[in-house]
C-alpha positions as CSV (number, residue, x, y, z in Angstrom):
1,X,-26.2,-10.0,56.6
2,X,-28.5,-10.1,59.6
3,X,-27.1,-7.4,62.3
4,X,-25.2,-8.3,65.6
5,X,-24.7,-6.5,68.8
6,X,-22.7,-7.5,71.5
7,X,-22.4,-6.9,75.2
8,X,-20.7,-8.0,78.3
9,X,-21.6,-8.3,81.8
10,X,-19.0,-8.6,85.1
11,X,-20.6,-11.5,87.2
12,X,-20.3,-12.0,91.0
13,X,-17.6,-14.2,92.3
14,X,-20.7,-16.5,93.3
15,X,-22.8,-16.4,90.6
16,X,-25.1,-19.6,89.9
17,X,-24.4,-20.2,86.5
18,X,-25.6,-23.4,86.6
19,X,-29.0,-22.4,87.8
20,X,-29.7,-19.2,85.6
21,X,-28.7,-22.2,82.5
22,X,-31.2,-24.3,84.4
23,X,-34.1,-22.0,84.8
24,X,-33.9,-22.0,80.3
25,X,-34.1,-25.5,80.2
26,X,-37.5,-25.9,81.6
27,X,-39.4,-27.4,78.4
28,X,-37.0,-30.2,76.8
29,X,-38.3,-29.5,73.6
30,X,-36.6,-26.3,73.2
31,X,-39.2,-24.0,70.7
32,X,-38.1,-20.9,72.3
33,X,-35.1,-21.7,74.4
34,X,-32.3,-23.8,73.9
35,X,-29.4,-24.5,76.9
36,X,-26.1,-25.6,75.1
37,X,-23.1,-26.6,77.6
38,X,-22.4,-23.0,79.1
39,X,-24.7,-21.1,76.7
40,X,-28.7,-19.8,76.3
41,X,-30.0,-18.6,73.2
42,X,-33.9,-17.4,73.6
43,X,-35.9,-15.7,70.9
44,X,-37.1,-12.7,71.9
45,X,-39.3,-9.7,70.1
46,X,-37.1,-6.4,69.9
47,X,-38.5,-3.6,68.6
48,X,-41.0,-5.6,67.1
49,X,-38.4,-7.7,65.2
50,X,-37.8,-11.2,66.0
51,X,-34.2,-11.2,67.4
52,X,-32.1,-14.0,68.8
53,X,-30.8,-13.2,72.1
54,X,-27.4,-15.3,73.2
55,X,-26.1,-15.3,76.8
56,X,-22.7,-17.3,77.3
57,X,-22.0,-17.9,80.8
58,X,-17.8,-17.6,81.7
59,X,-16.3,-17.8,84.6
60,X,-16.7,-14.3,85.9
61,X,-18.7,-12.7,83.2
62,X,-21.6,-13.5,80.5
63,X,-21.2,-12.3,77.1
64,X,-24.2,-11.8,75.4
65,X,-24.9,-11.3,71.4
66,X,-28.6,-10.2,70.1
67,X,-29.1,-11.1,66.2
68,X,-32.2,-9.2,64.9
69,X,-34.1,-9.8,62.0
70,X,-34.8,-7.3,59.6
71,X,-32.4,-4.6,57.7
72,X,-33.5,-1.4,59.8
73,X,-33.3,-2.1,63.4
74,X,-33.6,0.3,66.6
75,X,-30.6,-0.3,69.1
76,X,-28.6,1.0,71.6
77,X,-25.7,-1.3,73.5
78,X,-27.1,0.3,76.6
79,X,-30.4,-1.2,76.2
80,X,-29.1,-4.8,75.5
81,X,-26.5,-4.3,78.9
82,X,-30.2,-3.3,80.9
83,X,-31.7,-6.5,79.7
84,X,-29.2,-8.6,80.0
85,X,-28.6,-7.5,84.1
86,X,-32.4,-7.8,84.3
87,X,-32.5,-11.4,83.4
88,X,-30.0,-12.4,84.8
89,X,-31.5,-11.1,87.4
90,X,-28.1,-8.7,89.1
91,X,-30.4,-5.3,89.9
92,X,-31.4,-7.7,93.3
93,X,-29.3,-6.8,95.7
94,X,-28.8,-10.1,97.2
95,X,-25.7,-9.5,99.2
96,X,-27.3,-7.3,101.6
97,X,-29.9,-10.0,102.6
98,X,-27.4,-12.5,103.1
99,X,-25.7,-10.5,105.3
100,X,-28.5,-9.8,107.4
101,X,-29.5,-13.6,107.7
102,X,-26.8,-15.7,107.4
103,X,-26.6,-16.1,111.3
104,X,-30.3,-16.2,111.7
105,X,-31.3,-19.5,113.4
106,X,-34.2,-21.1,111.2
107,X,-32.8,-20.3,107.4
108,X,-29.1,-19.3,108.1
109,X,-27.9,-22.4,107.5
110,X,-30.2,-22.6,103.9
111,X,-28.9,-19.3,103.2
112,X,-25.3,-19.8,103.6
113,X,-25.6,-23.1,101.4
114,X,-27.4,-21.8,98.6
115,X,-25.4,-18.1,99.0
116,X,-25.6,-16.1,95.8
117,X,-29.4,-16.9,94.9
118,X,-30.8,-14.8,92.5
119,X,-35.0,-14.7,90.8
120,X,-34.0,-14.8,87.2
121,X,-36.0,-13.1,84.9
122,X,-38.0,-13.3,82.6
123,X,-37.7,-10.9,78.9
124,X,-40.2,-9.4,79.7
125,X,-43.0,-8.0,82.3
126,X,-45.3,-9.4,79.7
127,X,-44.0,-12.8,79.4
128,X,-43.8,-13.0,83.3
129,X,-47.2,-12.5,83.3
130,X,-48.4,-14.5,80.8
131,X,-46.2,-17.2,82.9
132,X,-47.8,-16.9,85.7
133,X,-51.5,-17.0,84.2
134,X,-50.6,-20.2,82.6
135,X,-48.9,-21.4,85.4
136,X,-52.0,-20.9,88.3
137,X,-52.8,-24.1,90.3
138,X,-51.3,-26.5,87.8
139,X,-47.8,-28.6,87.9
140,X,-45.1,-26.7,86.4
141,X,-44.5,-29.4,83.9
142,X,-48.2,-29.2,82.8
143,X,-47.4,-25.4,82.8
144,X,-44.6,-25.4,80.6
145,X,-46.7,-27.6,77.9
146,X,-49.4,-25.0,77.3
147,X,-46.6,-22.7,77.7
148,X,-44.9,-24.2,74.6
149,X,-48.5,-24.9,72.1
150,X,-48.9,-21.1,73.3
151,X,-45.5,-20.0,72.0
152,X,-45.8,-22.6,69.0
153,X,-49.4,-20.8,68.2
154,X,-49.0,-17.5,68.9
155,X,-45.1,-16.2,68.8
156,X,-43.0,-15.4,66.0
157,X,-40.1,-17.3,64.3
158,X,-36.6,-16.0,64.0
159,X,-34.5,-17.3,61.6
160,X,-32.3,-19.3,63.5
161,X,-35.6,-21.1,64.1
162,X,-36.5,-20.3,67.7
163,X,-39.8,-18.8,68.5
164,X,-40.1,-15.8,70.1
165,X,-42.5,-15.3,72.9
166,X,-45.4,-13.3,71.7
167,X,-45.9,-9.8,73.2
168,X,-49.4,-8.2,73.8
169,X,-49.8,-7.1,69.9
170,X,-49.4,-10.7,69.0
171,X,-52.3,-12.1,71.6
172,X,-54.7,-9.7,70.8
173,X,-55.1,-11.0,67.5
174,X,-56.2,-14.8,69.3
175,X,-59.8,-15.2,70.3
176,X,-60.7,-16.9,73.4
177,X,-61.0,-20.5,71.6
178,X,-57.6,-20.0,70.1
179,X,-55.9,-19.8,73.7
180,X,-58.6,-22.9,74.8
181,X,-56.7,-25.0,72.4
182,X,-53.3,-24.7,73.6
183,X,-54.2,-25.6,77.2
184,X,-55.5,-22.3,78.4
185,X,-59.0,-22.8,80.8
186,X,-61.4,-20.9,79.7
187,X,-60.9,-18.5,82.8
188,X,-57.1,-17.9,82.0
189,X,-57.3,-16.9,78.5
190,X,-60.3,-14.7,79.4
191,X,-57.8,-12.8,81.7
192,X,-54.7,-12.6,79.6
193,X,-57.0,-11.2,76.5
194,X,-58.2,-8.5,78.8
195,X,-54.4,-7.7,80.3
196,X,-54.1,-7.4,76.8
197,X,-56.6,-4.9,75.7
198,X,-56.0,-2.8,78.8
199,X,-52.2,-3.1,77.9
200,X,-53.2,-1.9,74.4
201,X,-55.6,1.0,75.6
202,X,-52.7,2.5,78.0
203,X,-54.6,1.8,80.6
204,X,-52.1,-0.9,81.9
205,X,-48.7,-0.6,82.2
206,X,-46.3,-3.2,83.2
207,X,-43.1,-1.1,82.9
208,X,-43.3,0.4,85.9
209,X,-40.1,1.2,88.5
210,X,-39.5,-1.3,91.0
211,X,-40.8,1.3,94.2
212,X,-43.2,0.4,96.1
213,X,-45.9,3.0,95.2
214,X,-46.2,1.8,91.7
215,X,-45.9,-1.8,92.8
216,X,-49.1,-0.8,95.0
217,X,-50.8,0.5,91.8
218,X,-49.6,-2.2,89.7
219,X,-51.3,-4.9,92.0
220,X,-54.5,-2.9,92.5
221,X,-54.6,-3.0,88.7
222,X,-53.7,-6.5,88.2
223,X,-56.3,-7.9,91.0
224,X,-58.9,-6.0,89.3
225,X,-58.7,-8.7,86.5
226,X,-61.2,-11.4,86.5
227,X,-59.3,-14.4,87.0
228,X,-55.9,-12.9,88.0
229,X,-55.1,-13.4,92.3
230,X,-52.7,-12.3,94.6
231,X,-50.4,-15.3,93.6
232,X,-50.2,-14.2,89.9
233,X,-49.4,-10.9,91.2
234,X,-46.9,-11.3,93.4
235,X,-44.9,-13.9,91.1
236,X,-45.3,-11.6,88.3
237,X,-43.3,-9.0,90.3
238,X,-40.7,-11.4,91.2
239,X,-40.2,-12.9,87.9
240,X,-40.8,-9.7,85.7
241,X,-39.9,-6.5,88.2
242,X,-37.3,-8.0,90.6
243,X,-39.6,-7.7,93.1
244,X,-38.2,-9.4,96.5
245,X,-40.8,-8.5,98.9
246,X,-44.1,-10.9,97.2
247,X,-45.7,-12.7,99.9
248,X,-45.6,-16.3,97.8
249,X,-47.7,-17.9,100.8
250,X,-50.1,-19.1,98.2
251,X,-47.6,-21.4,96.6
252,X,-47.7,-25.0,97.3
253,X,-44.1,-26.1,96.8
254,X,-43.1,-23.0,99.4
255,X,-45.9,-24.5,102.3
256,X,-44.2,-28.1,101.4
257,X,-40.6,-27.0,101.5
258,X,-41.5,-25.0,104.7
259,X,-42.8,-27.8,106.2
260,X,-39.3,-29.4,105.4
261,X,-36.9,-26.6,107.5
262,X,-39.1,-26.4,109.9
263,X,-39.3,-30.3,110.2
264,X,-42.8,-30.1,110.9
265,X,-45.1,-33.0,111.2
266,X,-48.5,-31.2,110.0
267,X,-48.3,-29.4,106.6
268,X,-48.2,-26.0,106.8
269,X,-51.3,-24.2,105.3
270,X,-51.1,-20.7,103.8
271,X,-52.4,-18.4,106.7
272,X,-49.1,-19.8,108.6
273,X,-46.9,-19.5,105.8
274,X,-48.4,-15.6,105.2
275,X,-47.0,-15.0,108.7
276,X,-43.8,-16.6,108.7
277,X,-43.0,-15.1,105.5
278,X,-43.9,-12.0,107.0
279,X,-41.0,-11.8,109.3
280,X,-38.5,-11.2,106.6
281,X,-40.0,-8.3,104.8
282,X,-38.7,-6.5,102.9
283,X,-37.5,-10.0,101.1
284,X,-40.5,-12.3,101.6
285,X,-40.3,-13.3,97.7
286,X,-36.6,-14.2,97.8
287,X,-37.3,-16.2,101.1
288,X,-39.9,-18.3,99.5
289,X,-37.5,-18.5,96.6
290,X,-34.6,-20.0,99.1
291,X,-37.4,-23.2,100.3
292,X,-38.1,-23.5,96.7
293,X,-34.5,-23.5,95.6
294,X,-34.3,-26.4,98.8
295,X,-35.3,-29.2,96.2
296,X,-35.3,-28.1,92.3
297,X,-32.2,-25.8,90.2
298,X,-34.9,-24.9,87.8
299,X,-38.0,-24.8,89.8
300,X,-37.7,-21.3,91.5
């Protein structure tokens, strides 16, 4: 018999269940993730075993179960409570900012209404990453298509028959063409084979403290990449390092939602956005996640 762990974490009275169960039902076919009523079951790699990771969503609680292949296995209940609280994204300490602007005249009102937001997280640093490599200057369903061939190519199978989102090991082994033909540009799998190698060689790490000194490092690091900008960055530490304080300015459906609350005639271009965004530091990321949270569950 395959082994089981279990877990269970207290949720806030507000928690958005429905958008956490959202944000795992981006790609309808399901290859890695699968949404069932109150329930998301994701393969994941633990230990460099394919494991089946189960979050079930209750009314005040989510009780999660991790299923991992192979006889001799490396685990400790601590470790699945740290990744379950990371992904579902409860080390953000979201109260605090909507204390601060829940009377604030321009985005009160959004904040109040949507109260409870969280950035949900990816597994992994590494799958945020590769996310948000795939995912520059291209619709997110178009996204989540290469994001599935990539997955279907490259990731391993668990035996309940999801696929597991590769990590670094696994990518290194594809060449350049082998990333060209699940939707990758040239230019992107170019710069997630080299996050790769330098992930490999030690000389990149992506498990870093969420402080702001080794966020500094990280992004010097990650804009040295050619191929990776500021807007990979930043939504790589918002979806893999809880970072609230990105500057998302970059991103078209924050300008367009922006342009929306402010009910603006003109759309609002990026060196505007930059400086409104600017005013709510030291959450510029989870504002920009509020205006994207404006018209999509799923989309922030």
């Amino acid at each position: 018999m395959k082994p089981s762990f279990f877990s269970e974490i207290i949720l806030p009275d507000n928690y958005l269940a429905l958008d956490f169960l959202a944000f795992h039902q981006r790609d309808e076919k399901c290859v890695s993730e699968i949404v069932q009523l109150d329930q998301v079951k994701k393969g994941i790699i633990w230990h460099g075993k394919p494991a089946l990771l189960t979050i079930s969503m209750e009314k005040n609680r989510a009780q999660v179960q991790l299923d991992i292949d192979g006889d001799s296995v490396s685990y400790s209940k601590d470790a699945l409570s740290v990744l379950a609280t990371h992904m579902l994204g409860l080390l953000q300490p979201v109260e605090i900012f909507e204390e601060q602007y829940q009377e604030n005249p321009v985005i009160g009102e959004l904040i109040t209404r949507q109260a409870g937001l969280r950035i949900y997280q990816s597994a992994s640093p590494f799958e945020a990453l590769s996310w948000a490599i795939i995912g520059q200057q291209i619709s997110v369903s178009a996204a989540v298509s290469i994001r599935r061939r990539f997955i279907q190519s490259v990731g391993i199978k668990h035996t309940s028959g999801l696929m597991c989102h590769p990590t670094h090991k696994e990518v290194m082994q594809c060449t350049e063409q082998d990333l060209y033909q699940c939707g990758f540009s040239m230019g992107k799998a170019k710069a997630l084979l080299s996050v790769c190698q330098l992930i490999d060689s030690g000389e990149l790490d992506l498990s870093i403290e969420n402080d702001e000194a080794e966020i500094s490092r990280l992004t010097k690091n990650l804009l040295a990449i050619k191929g990776i900008g500021i807007w990979t960055v930043n939504y790589t530490l918002l979806r893999g390092l809880n970072y609230l304080n990105g500057s998302l300015h970059g991103d078209v459906a924050v300008r367009r939602n922006l342009q929306y609350l402010l009910k603006q005639e003109n759309k609002v271009d990026a060196e505007q956005t930059e400086k409104w965004l600017a005013g709510f530091s030291p959450w510029k990321a989870l504002v920009a996640a509020h205006l994207w949270r404006q018209q999509s569950s799923s989309g922030y």
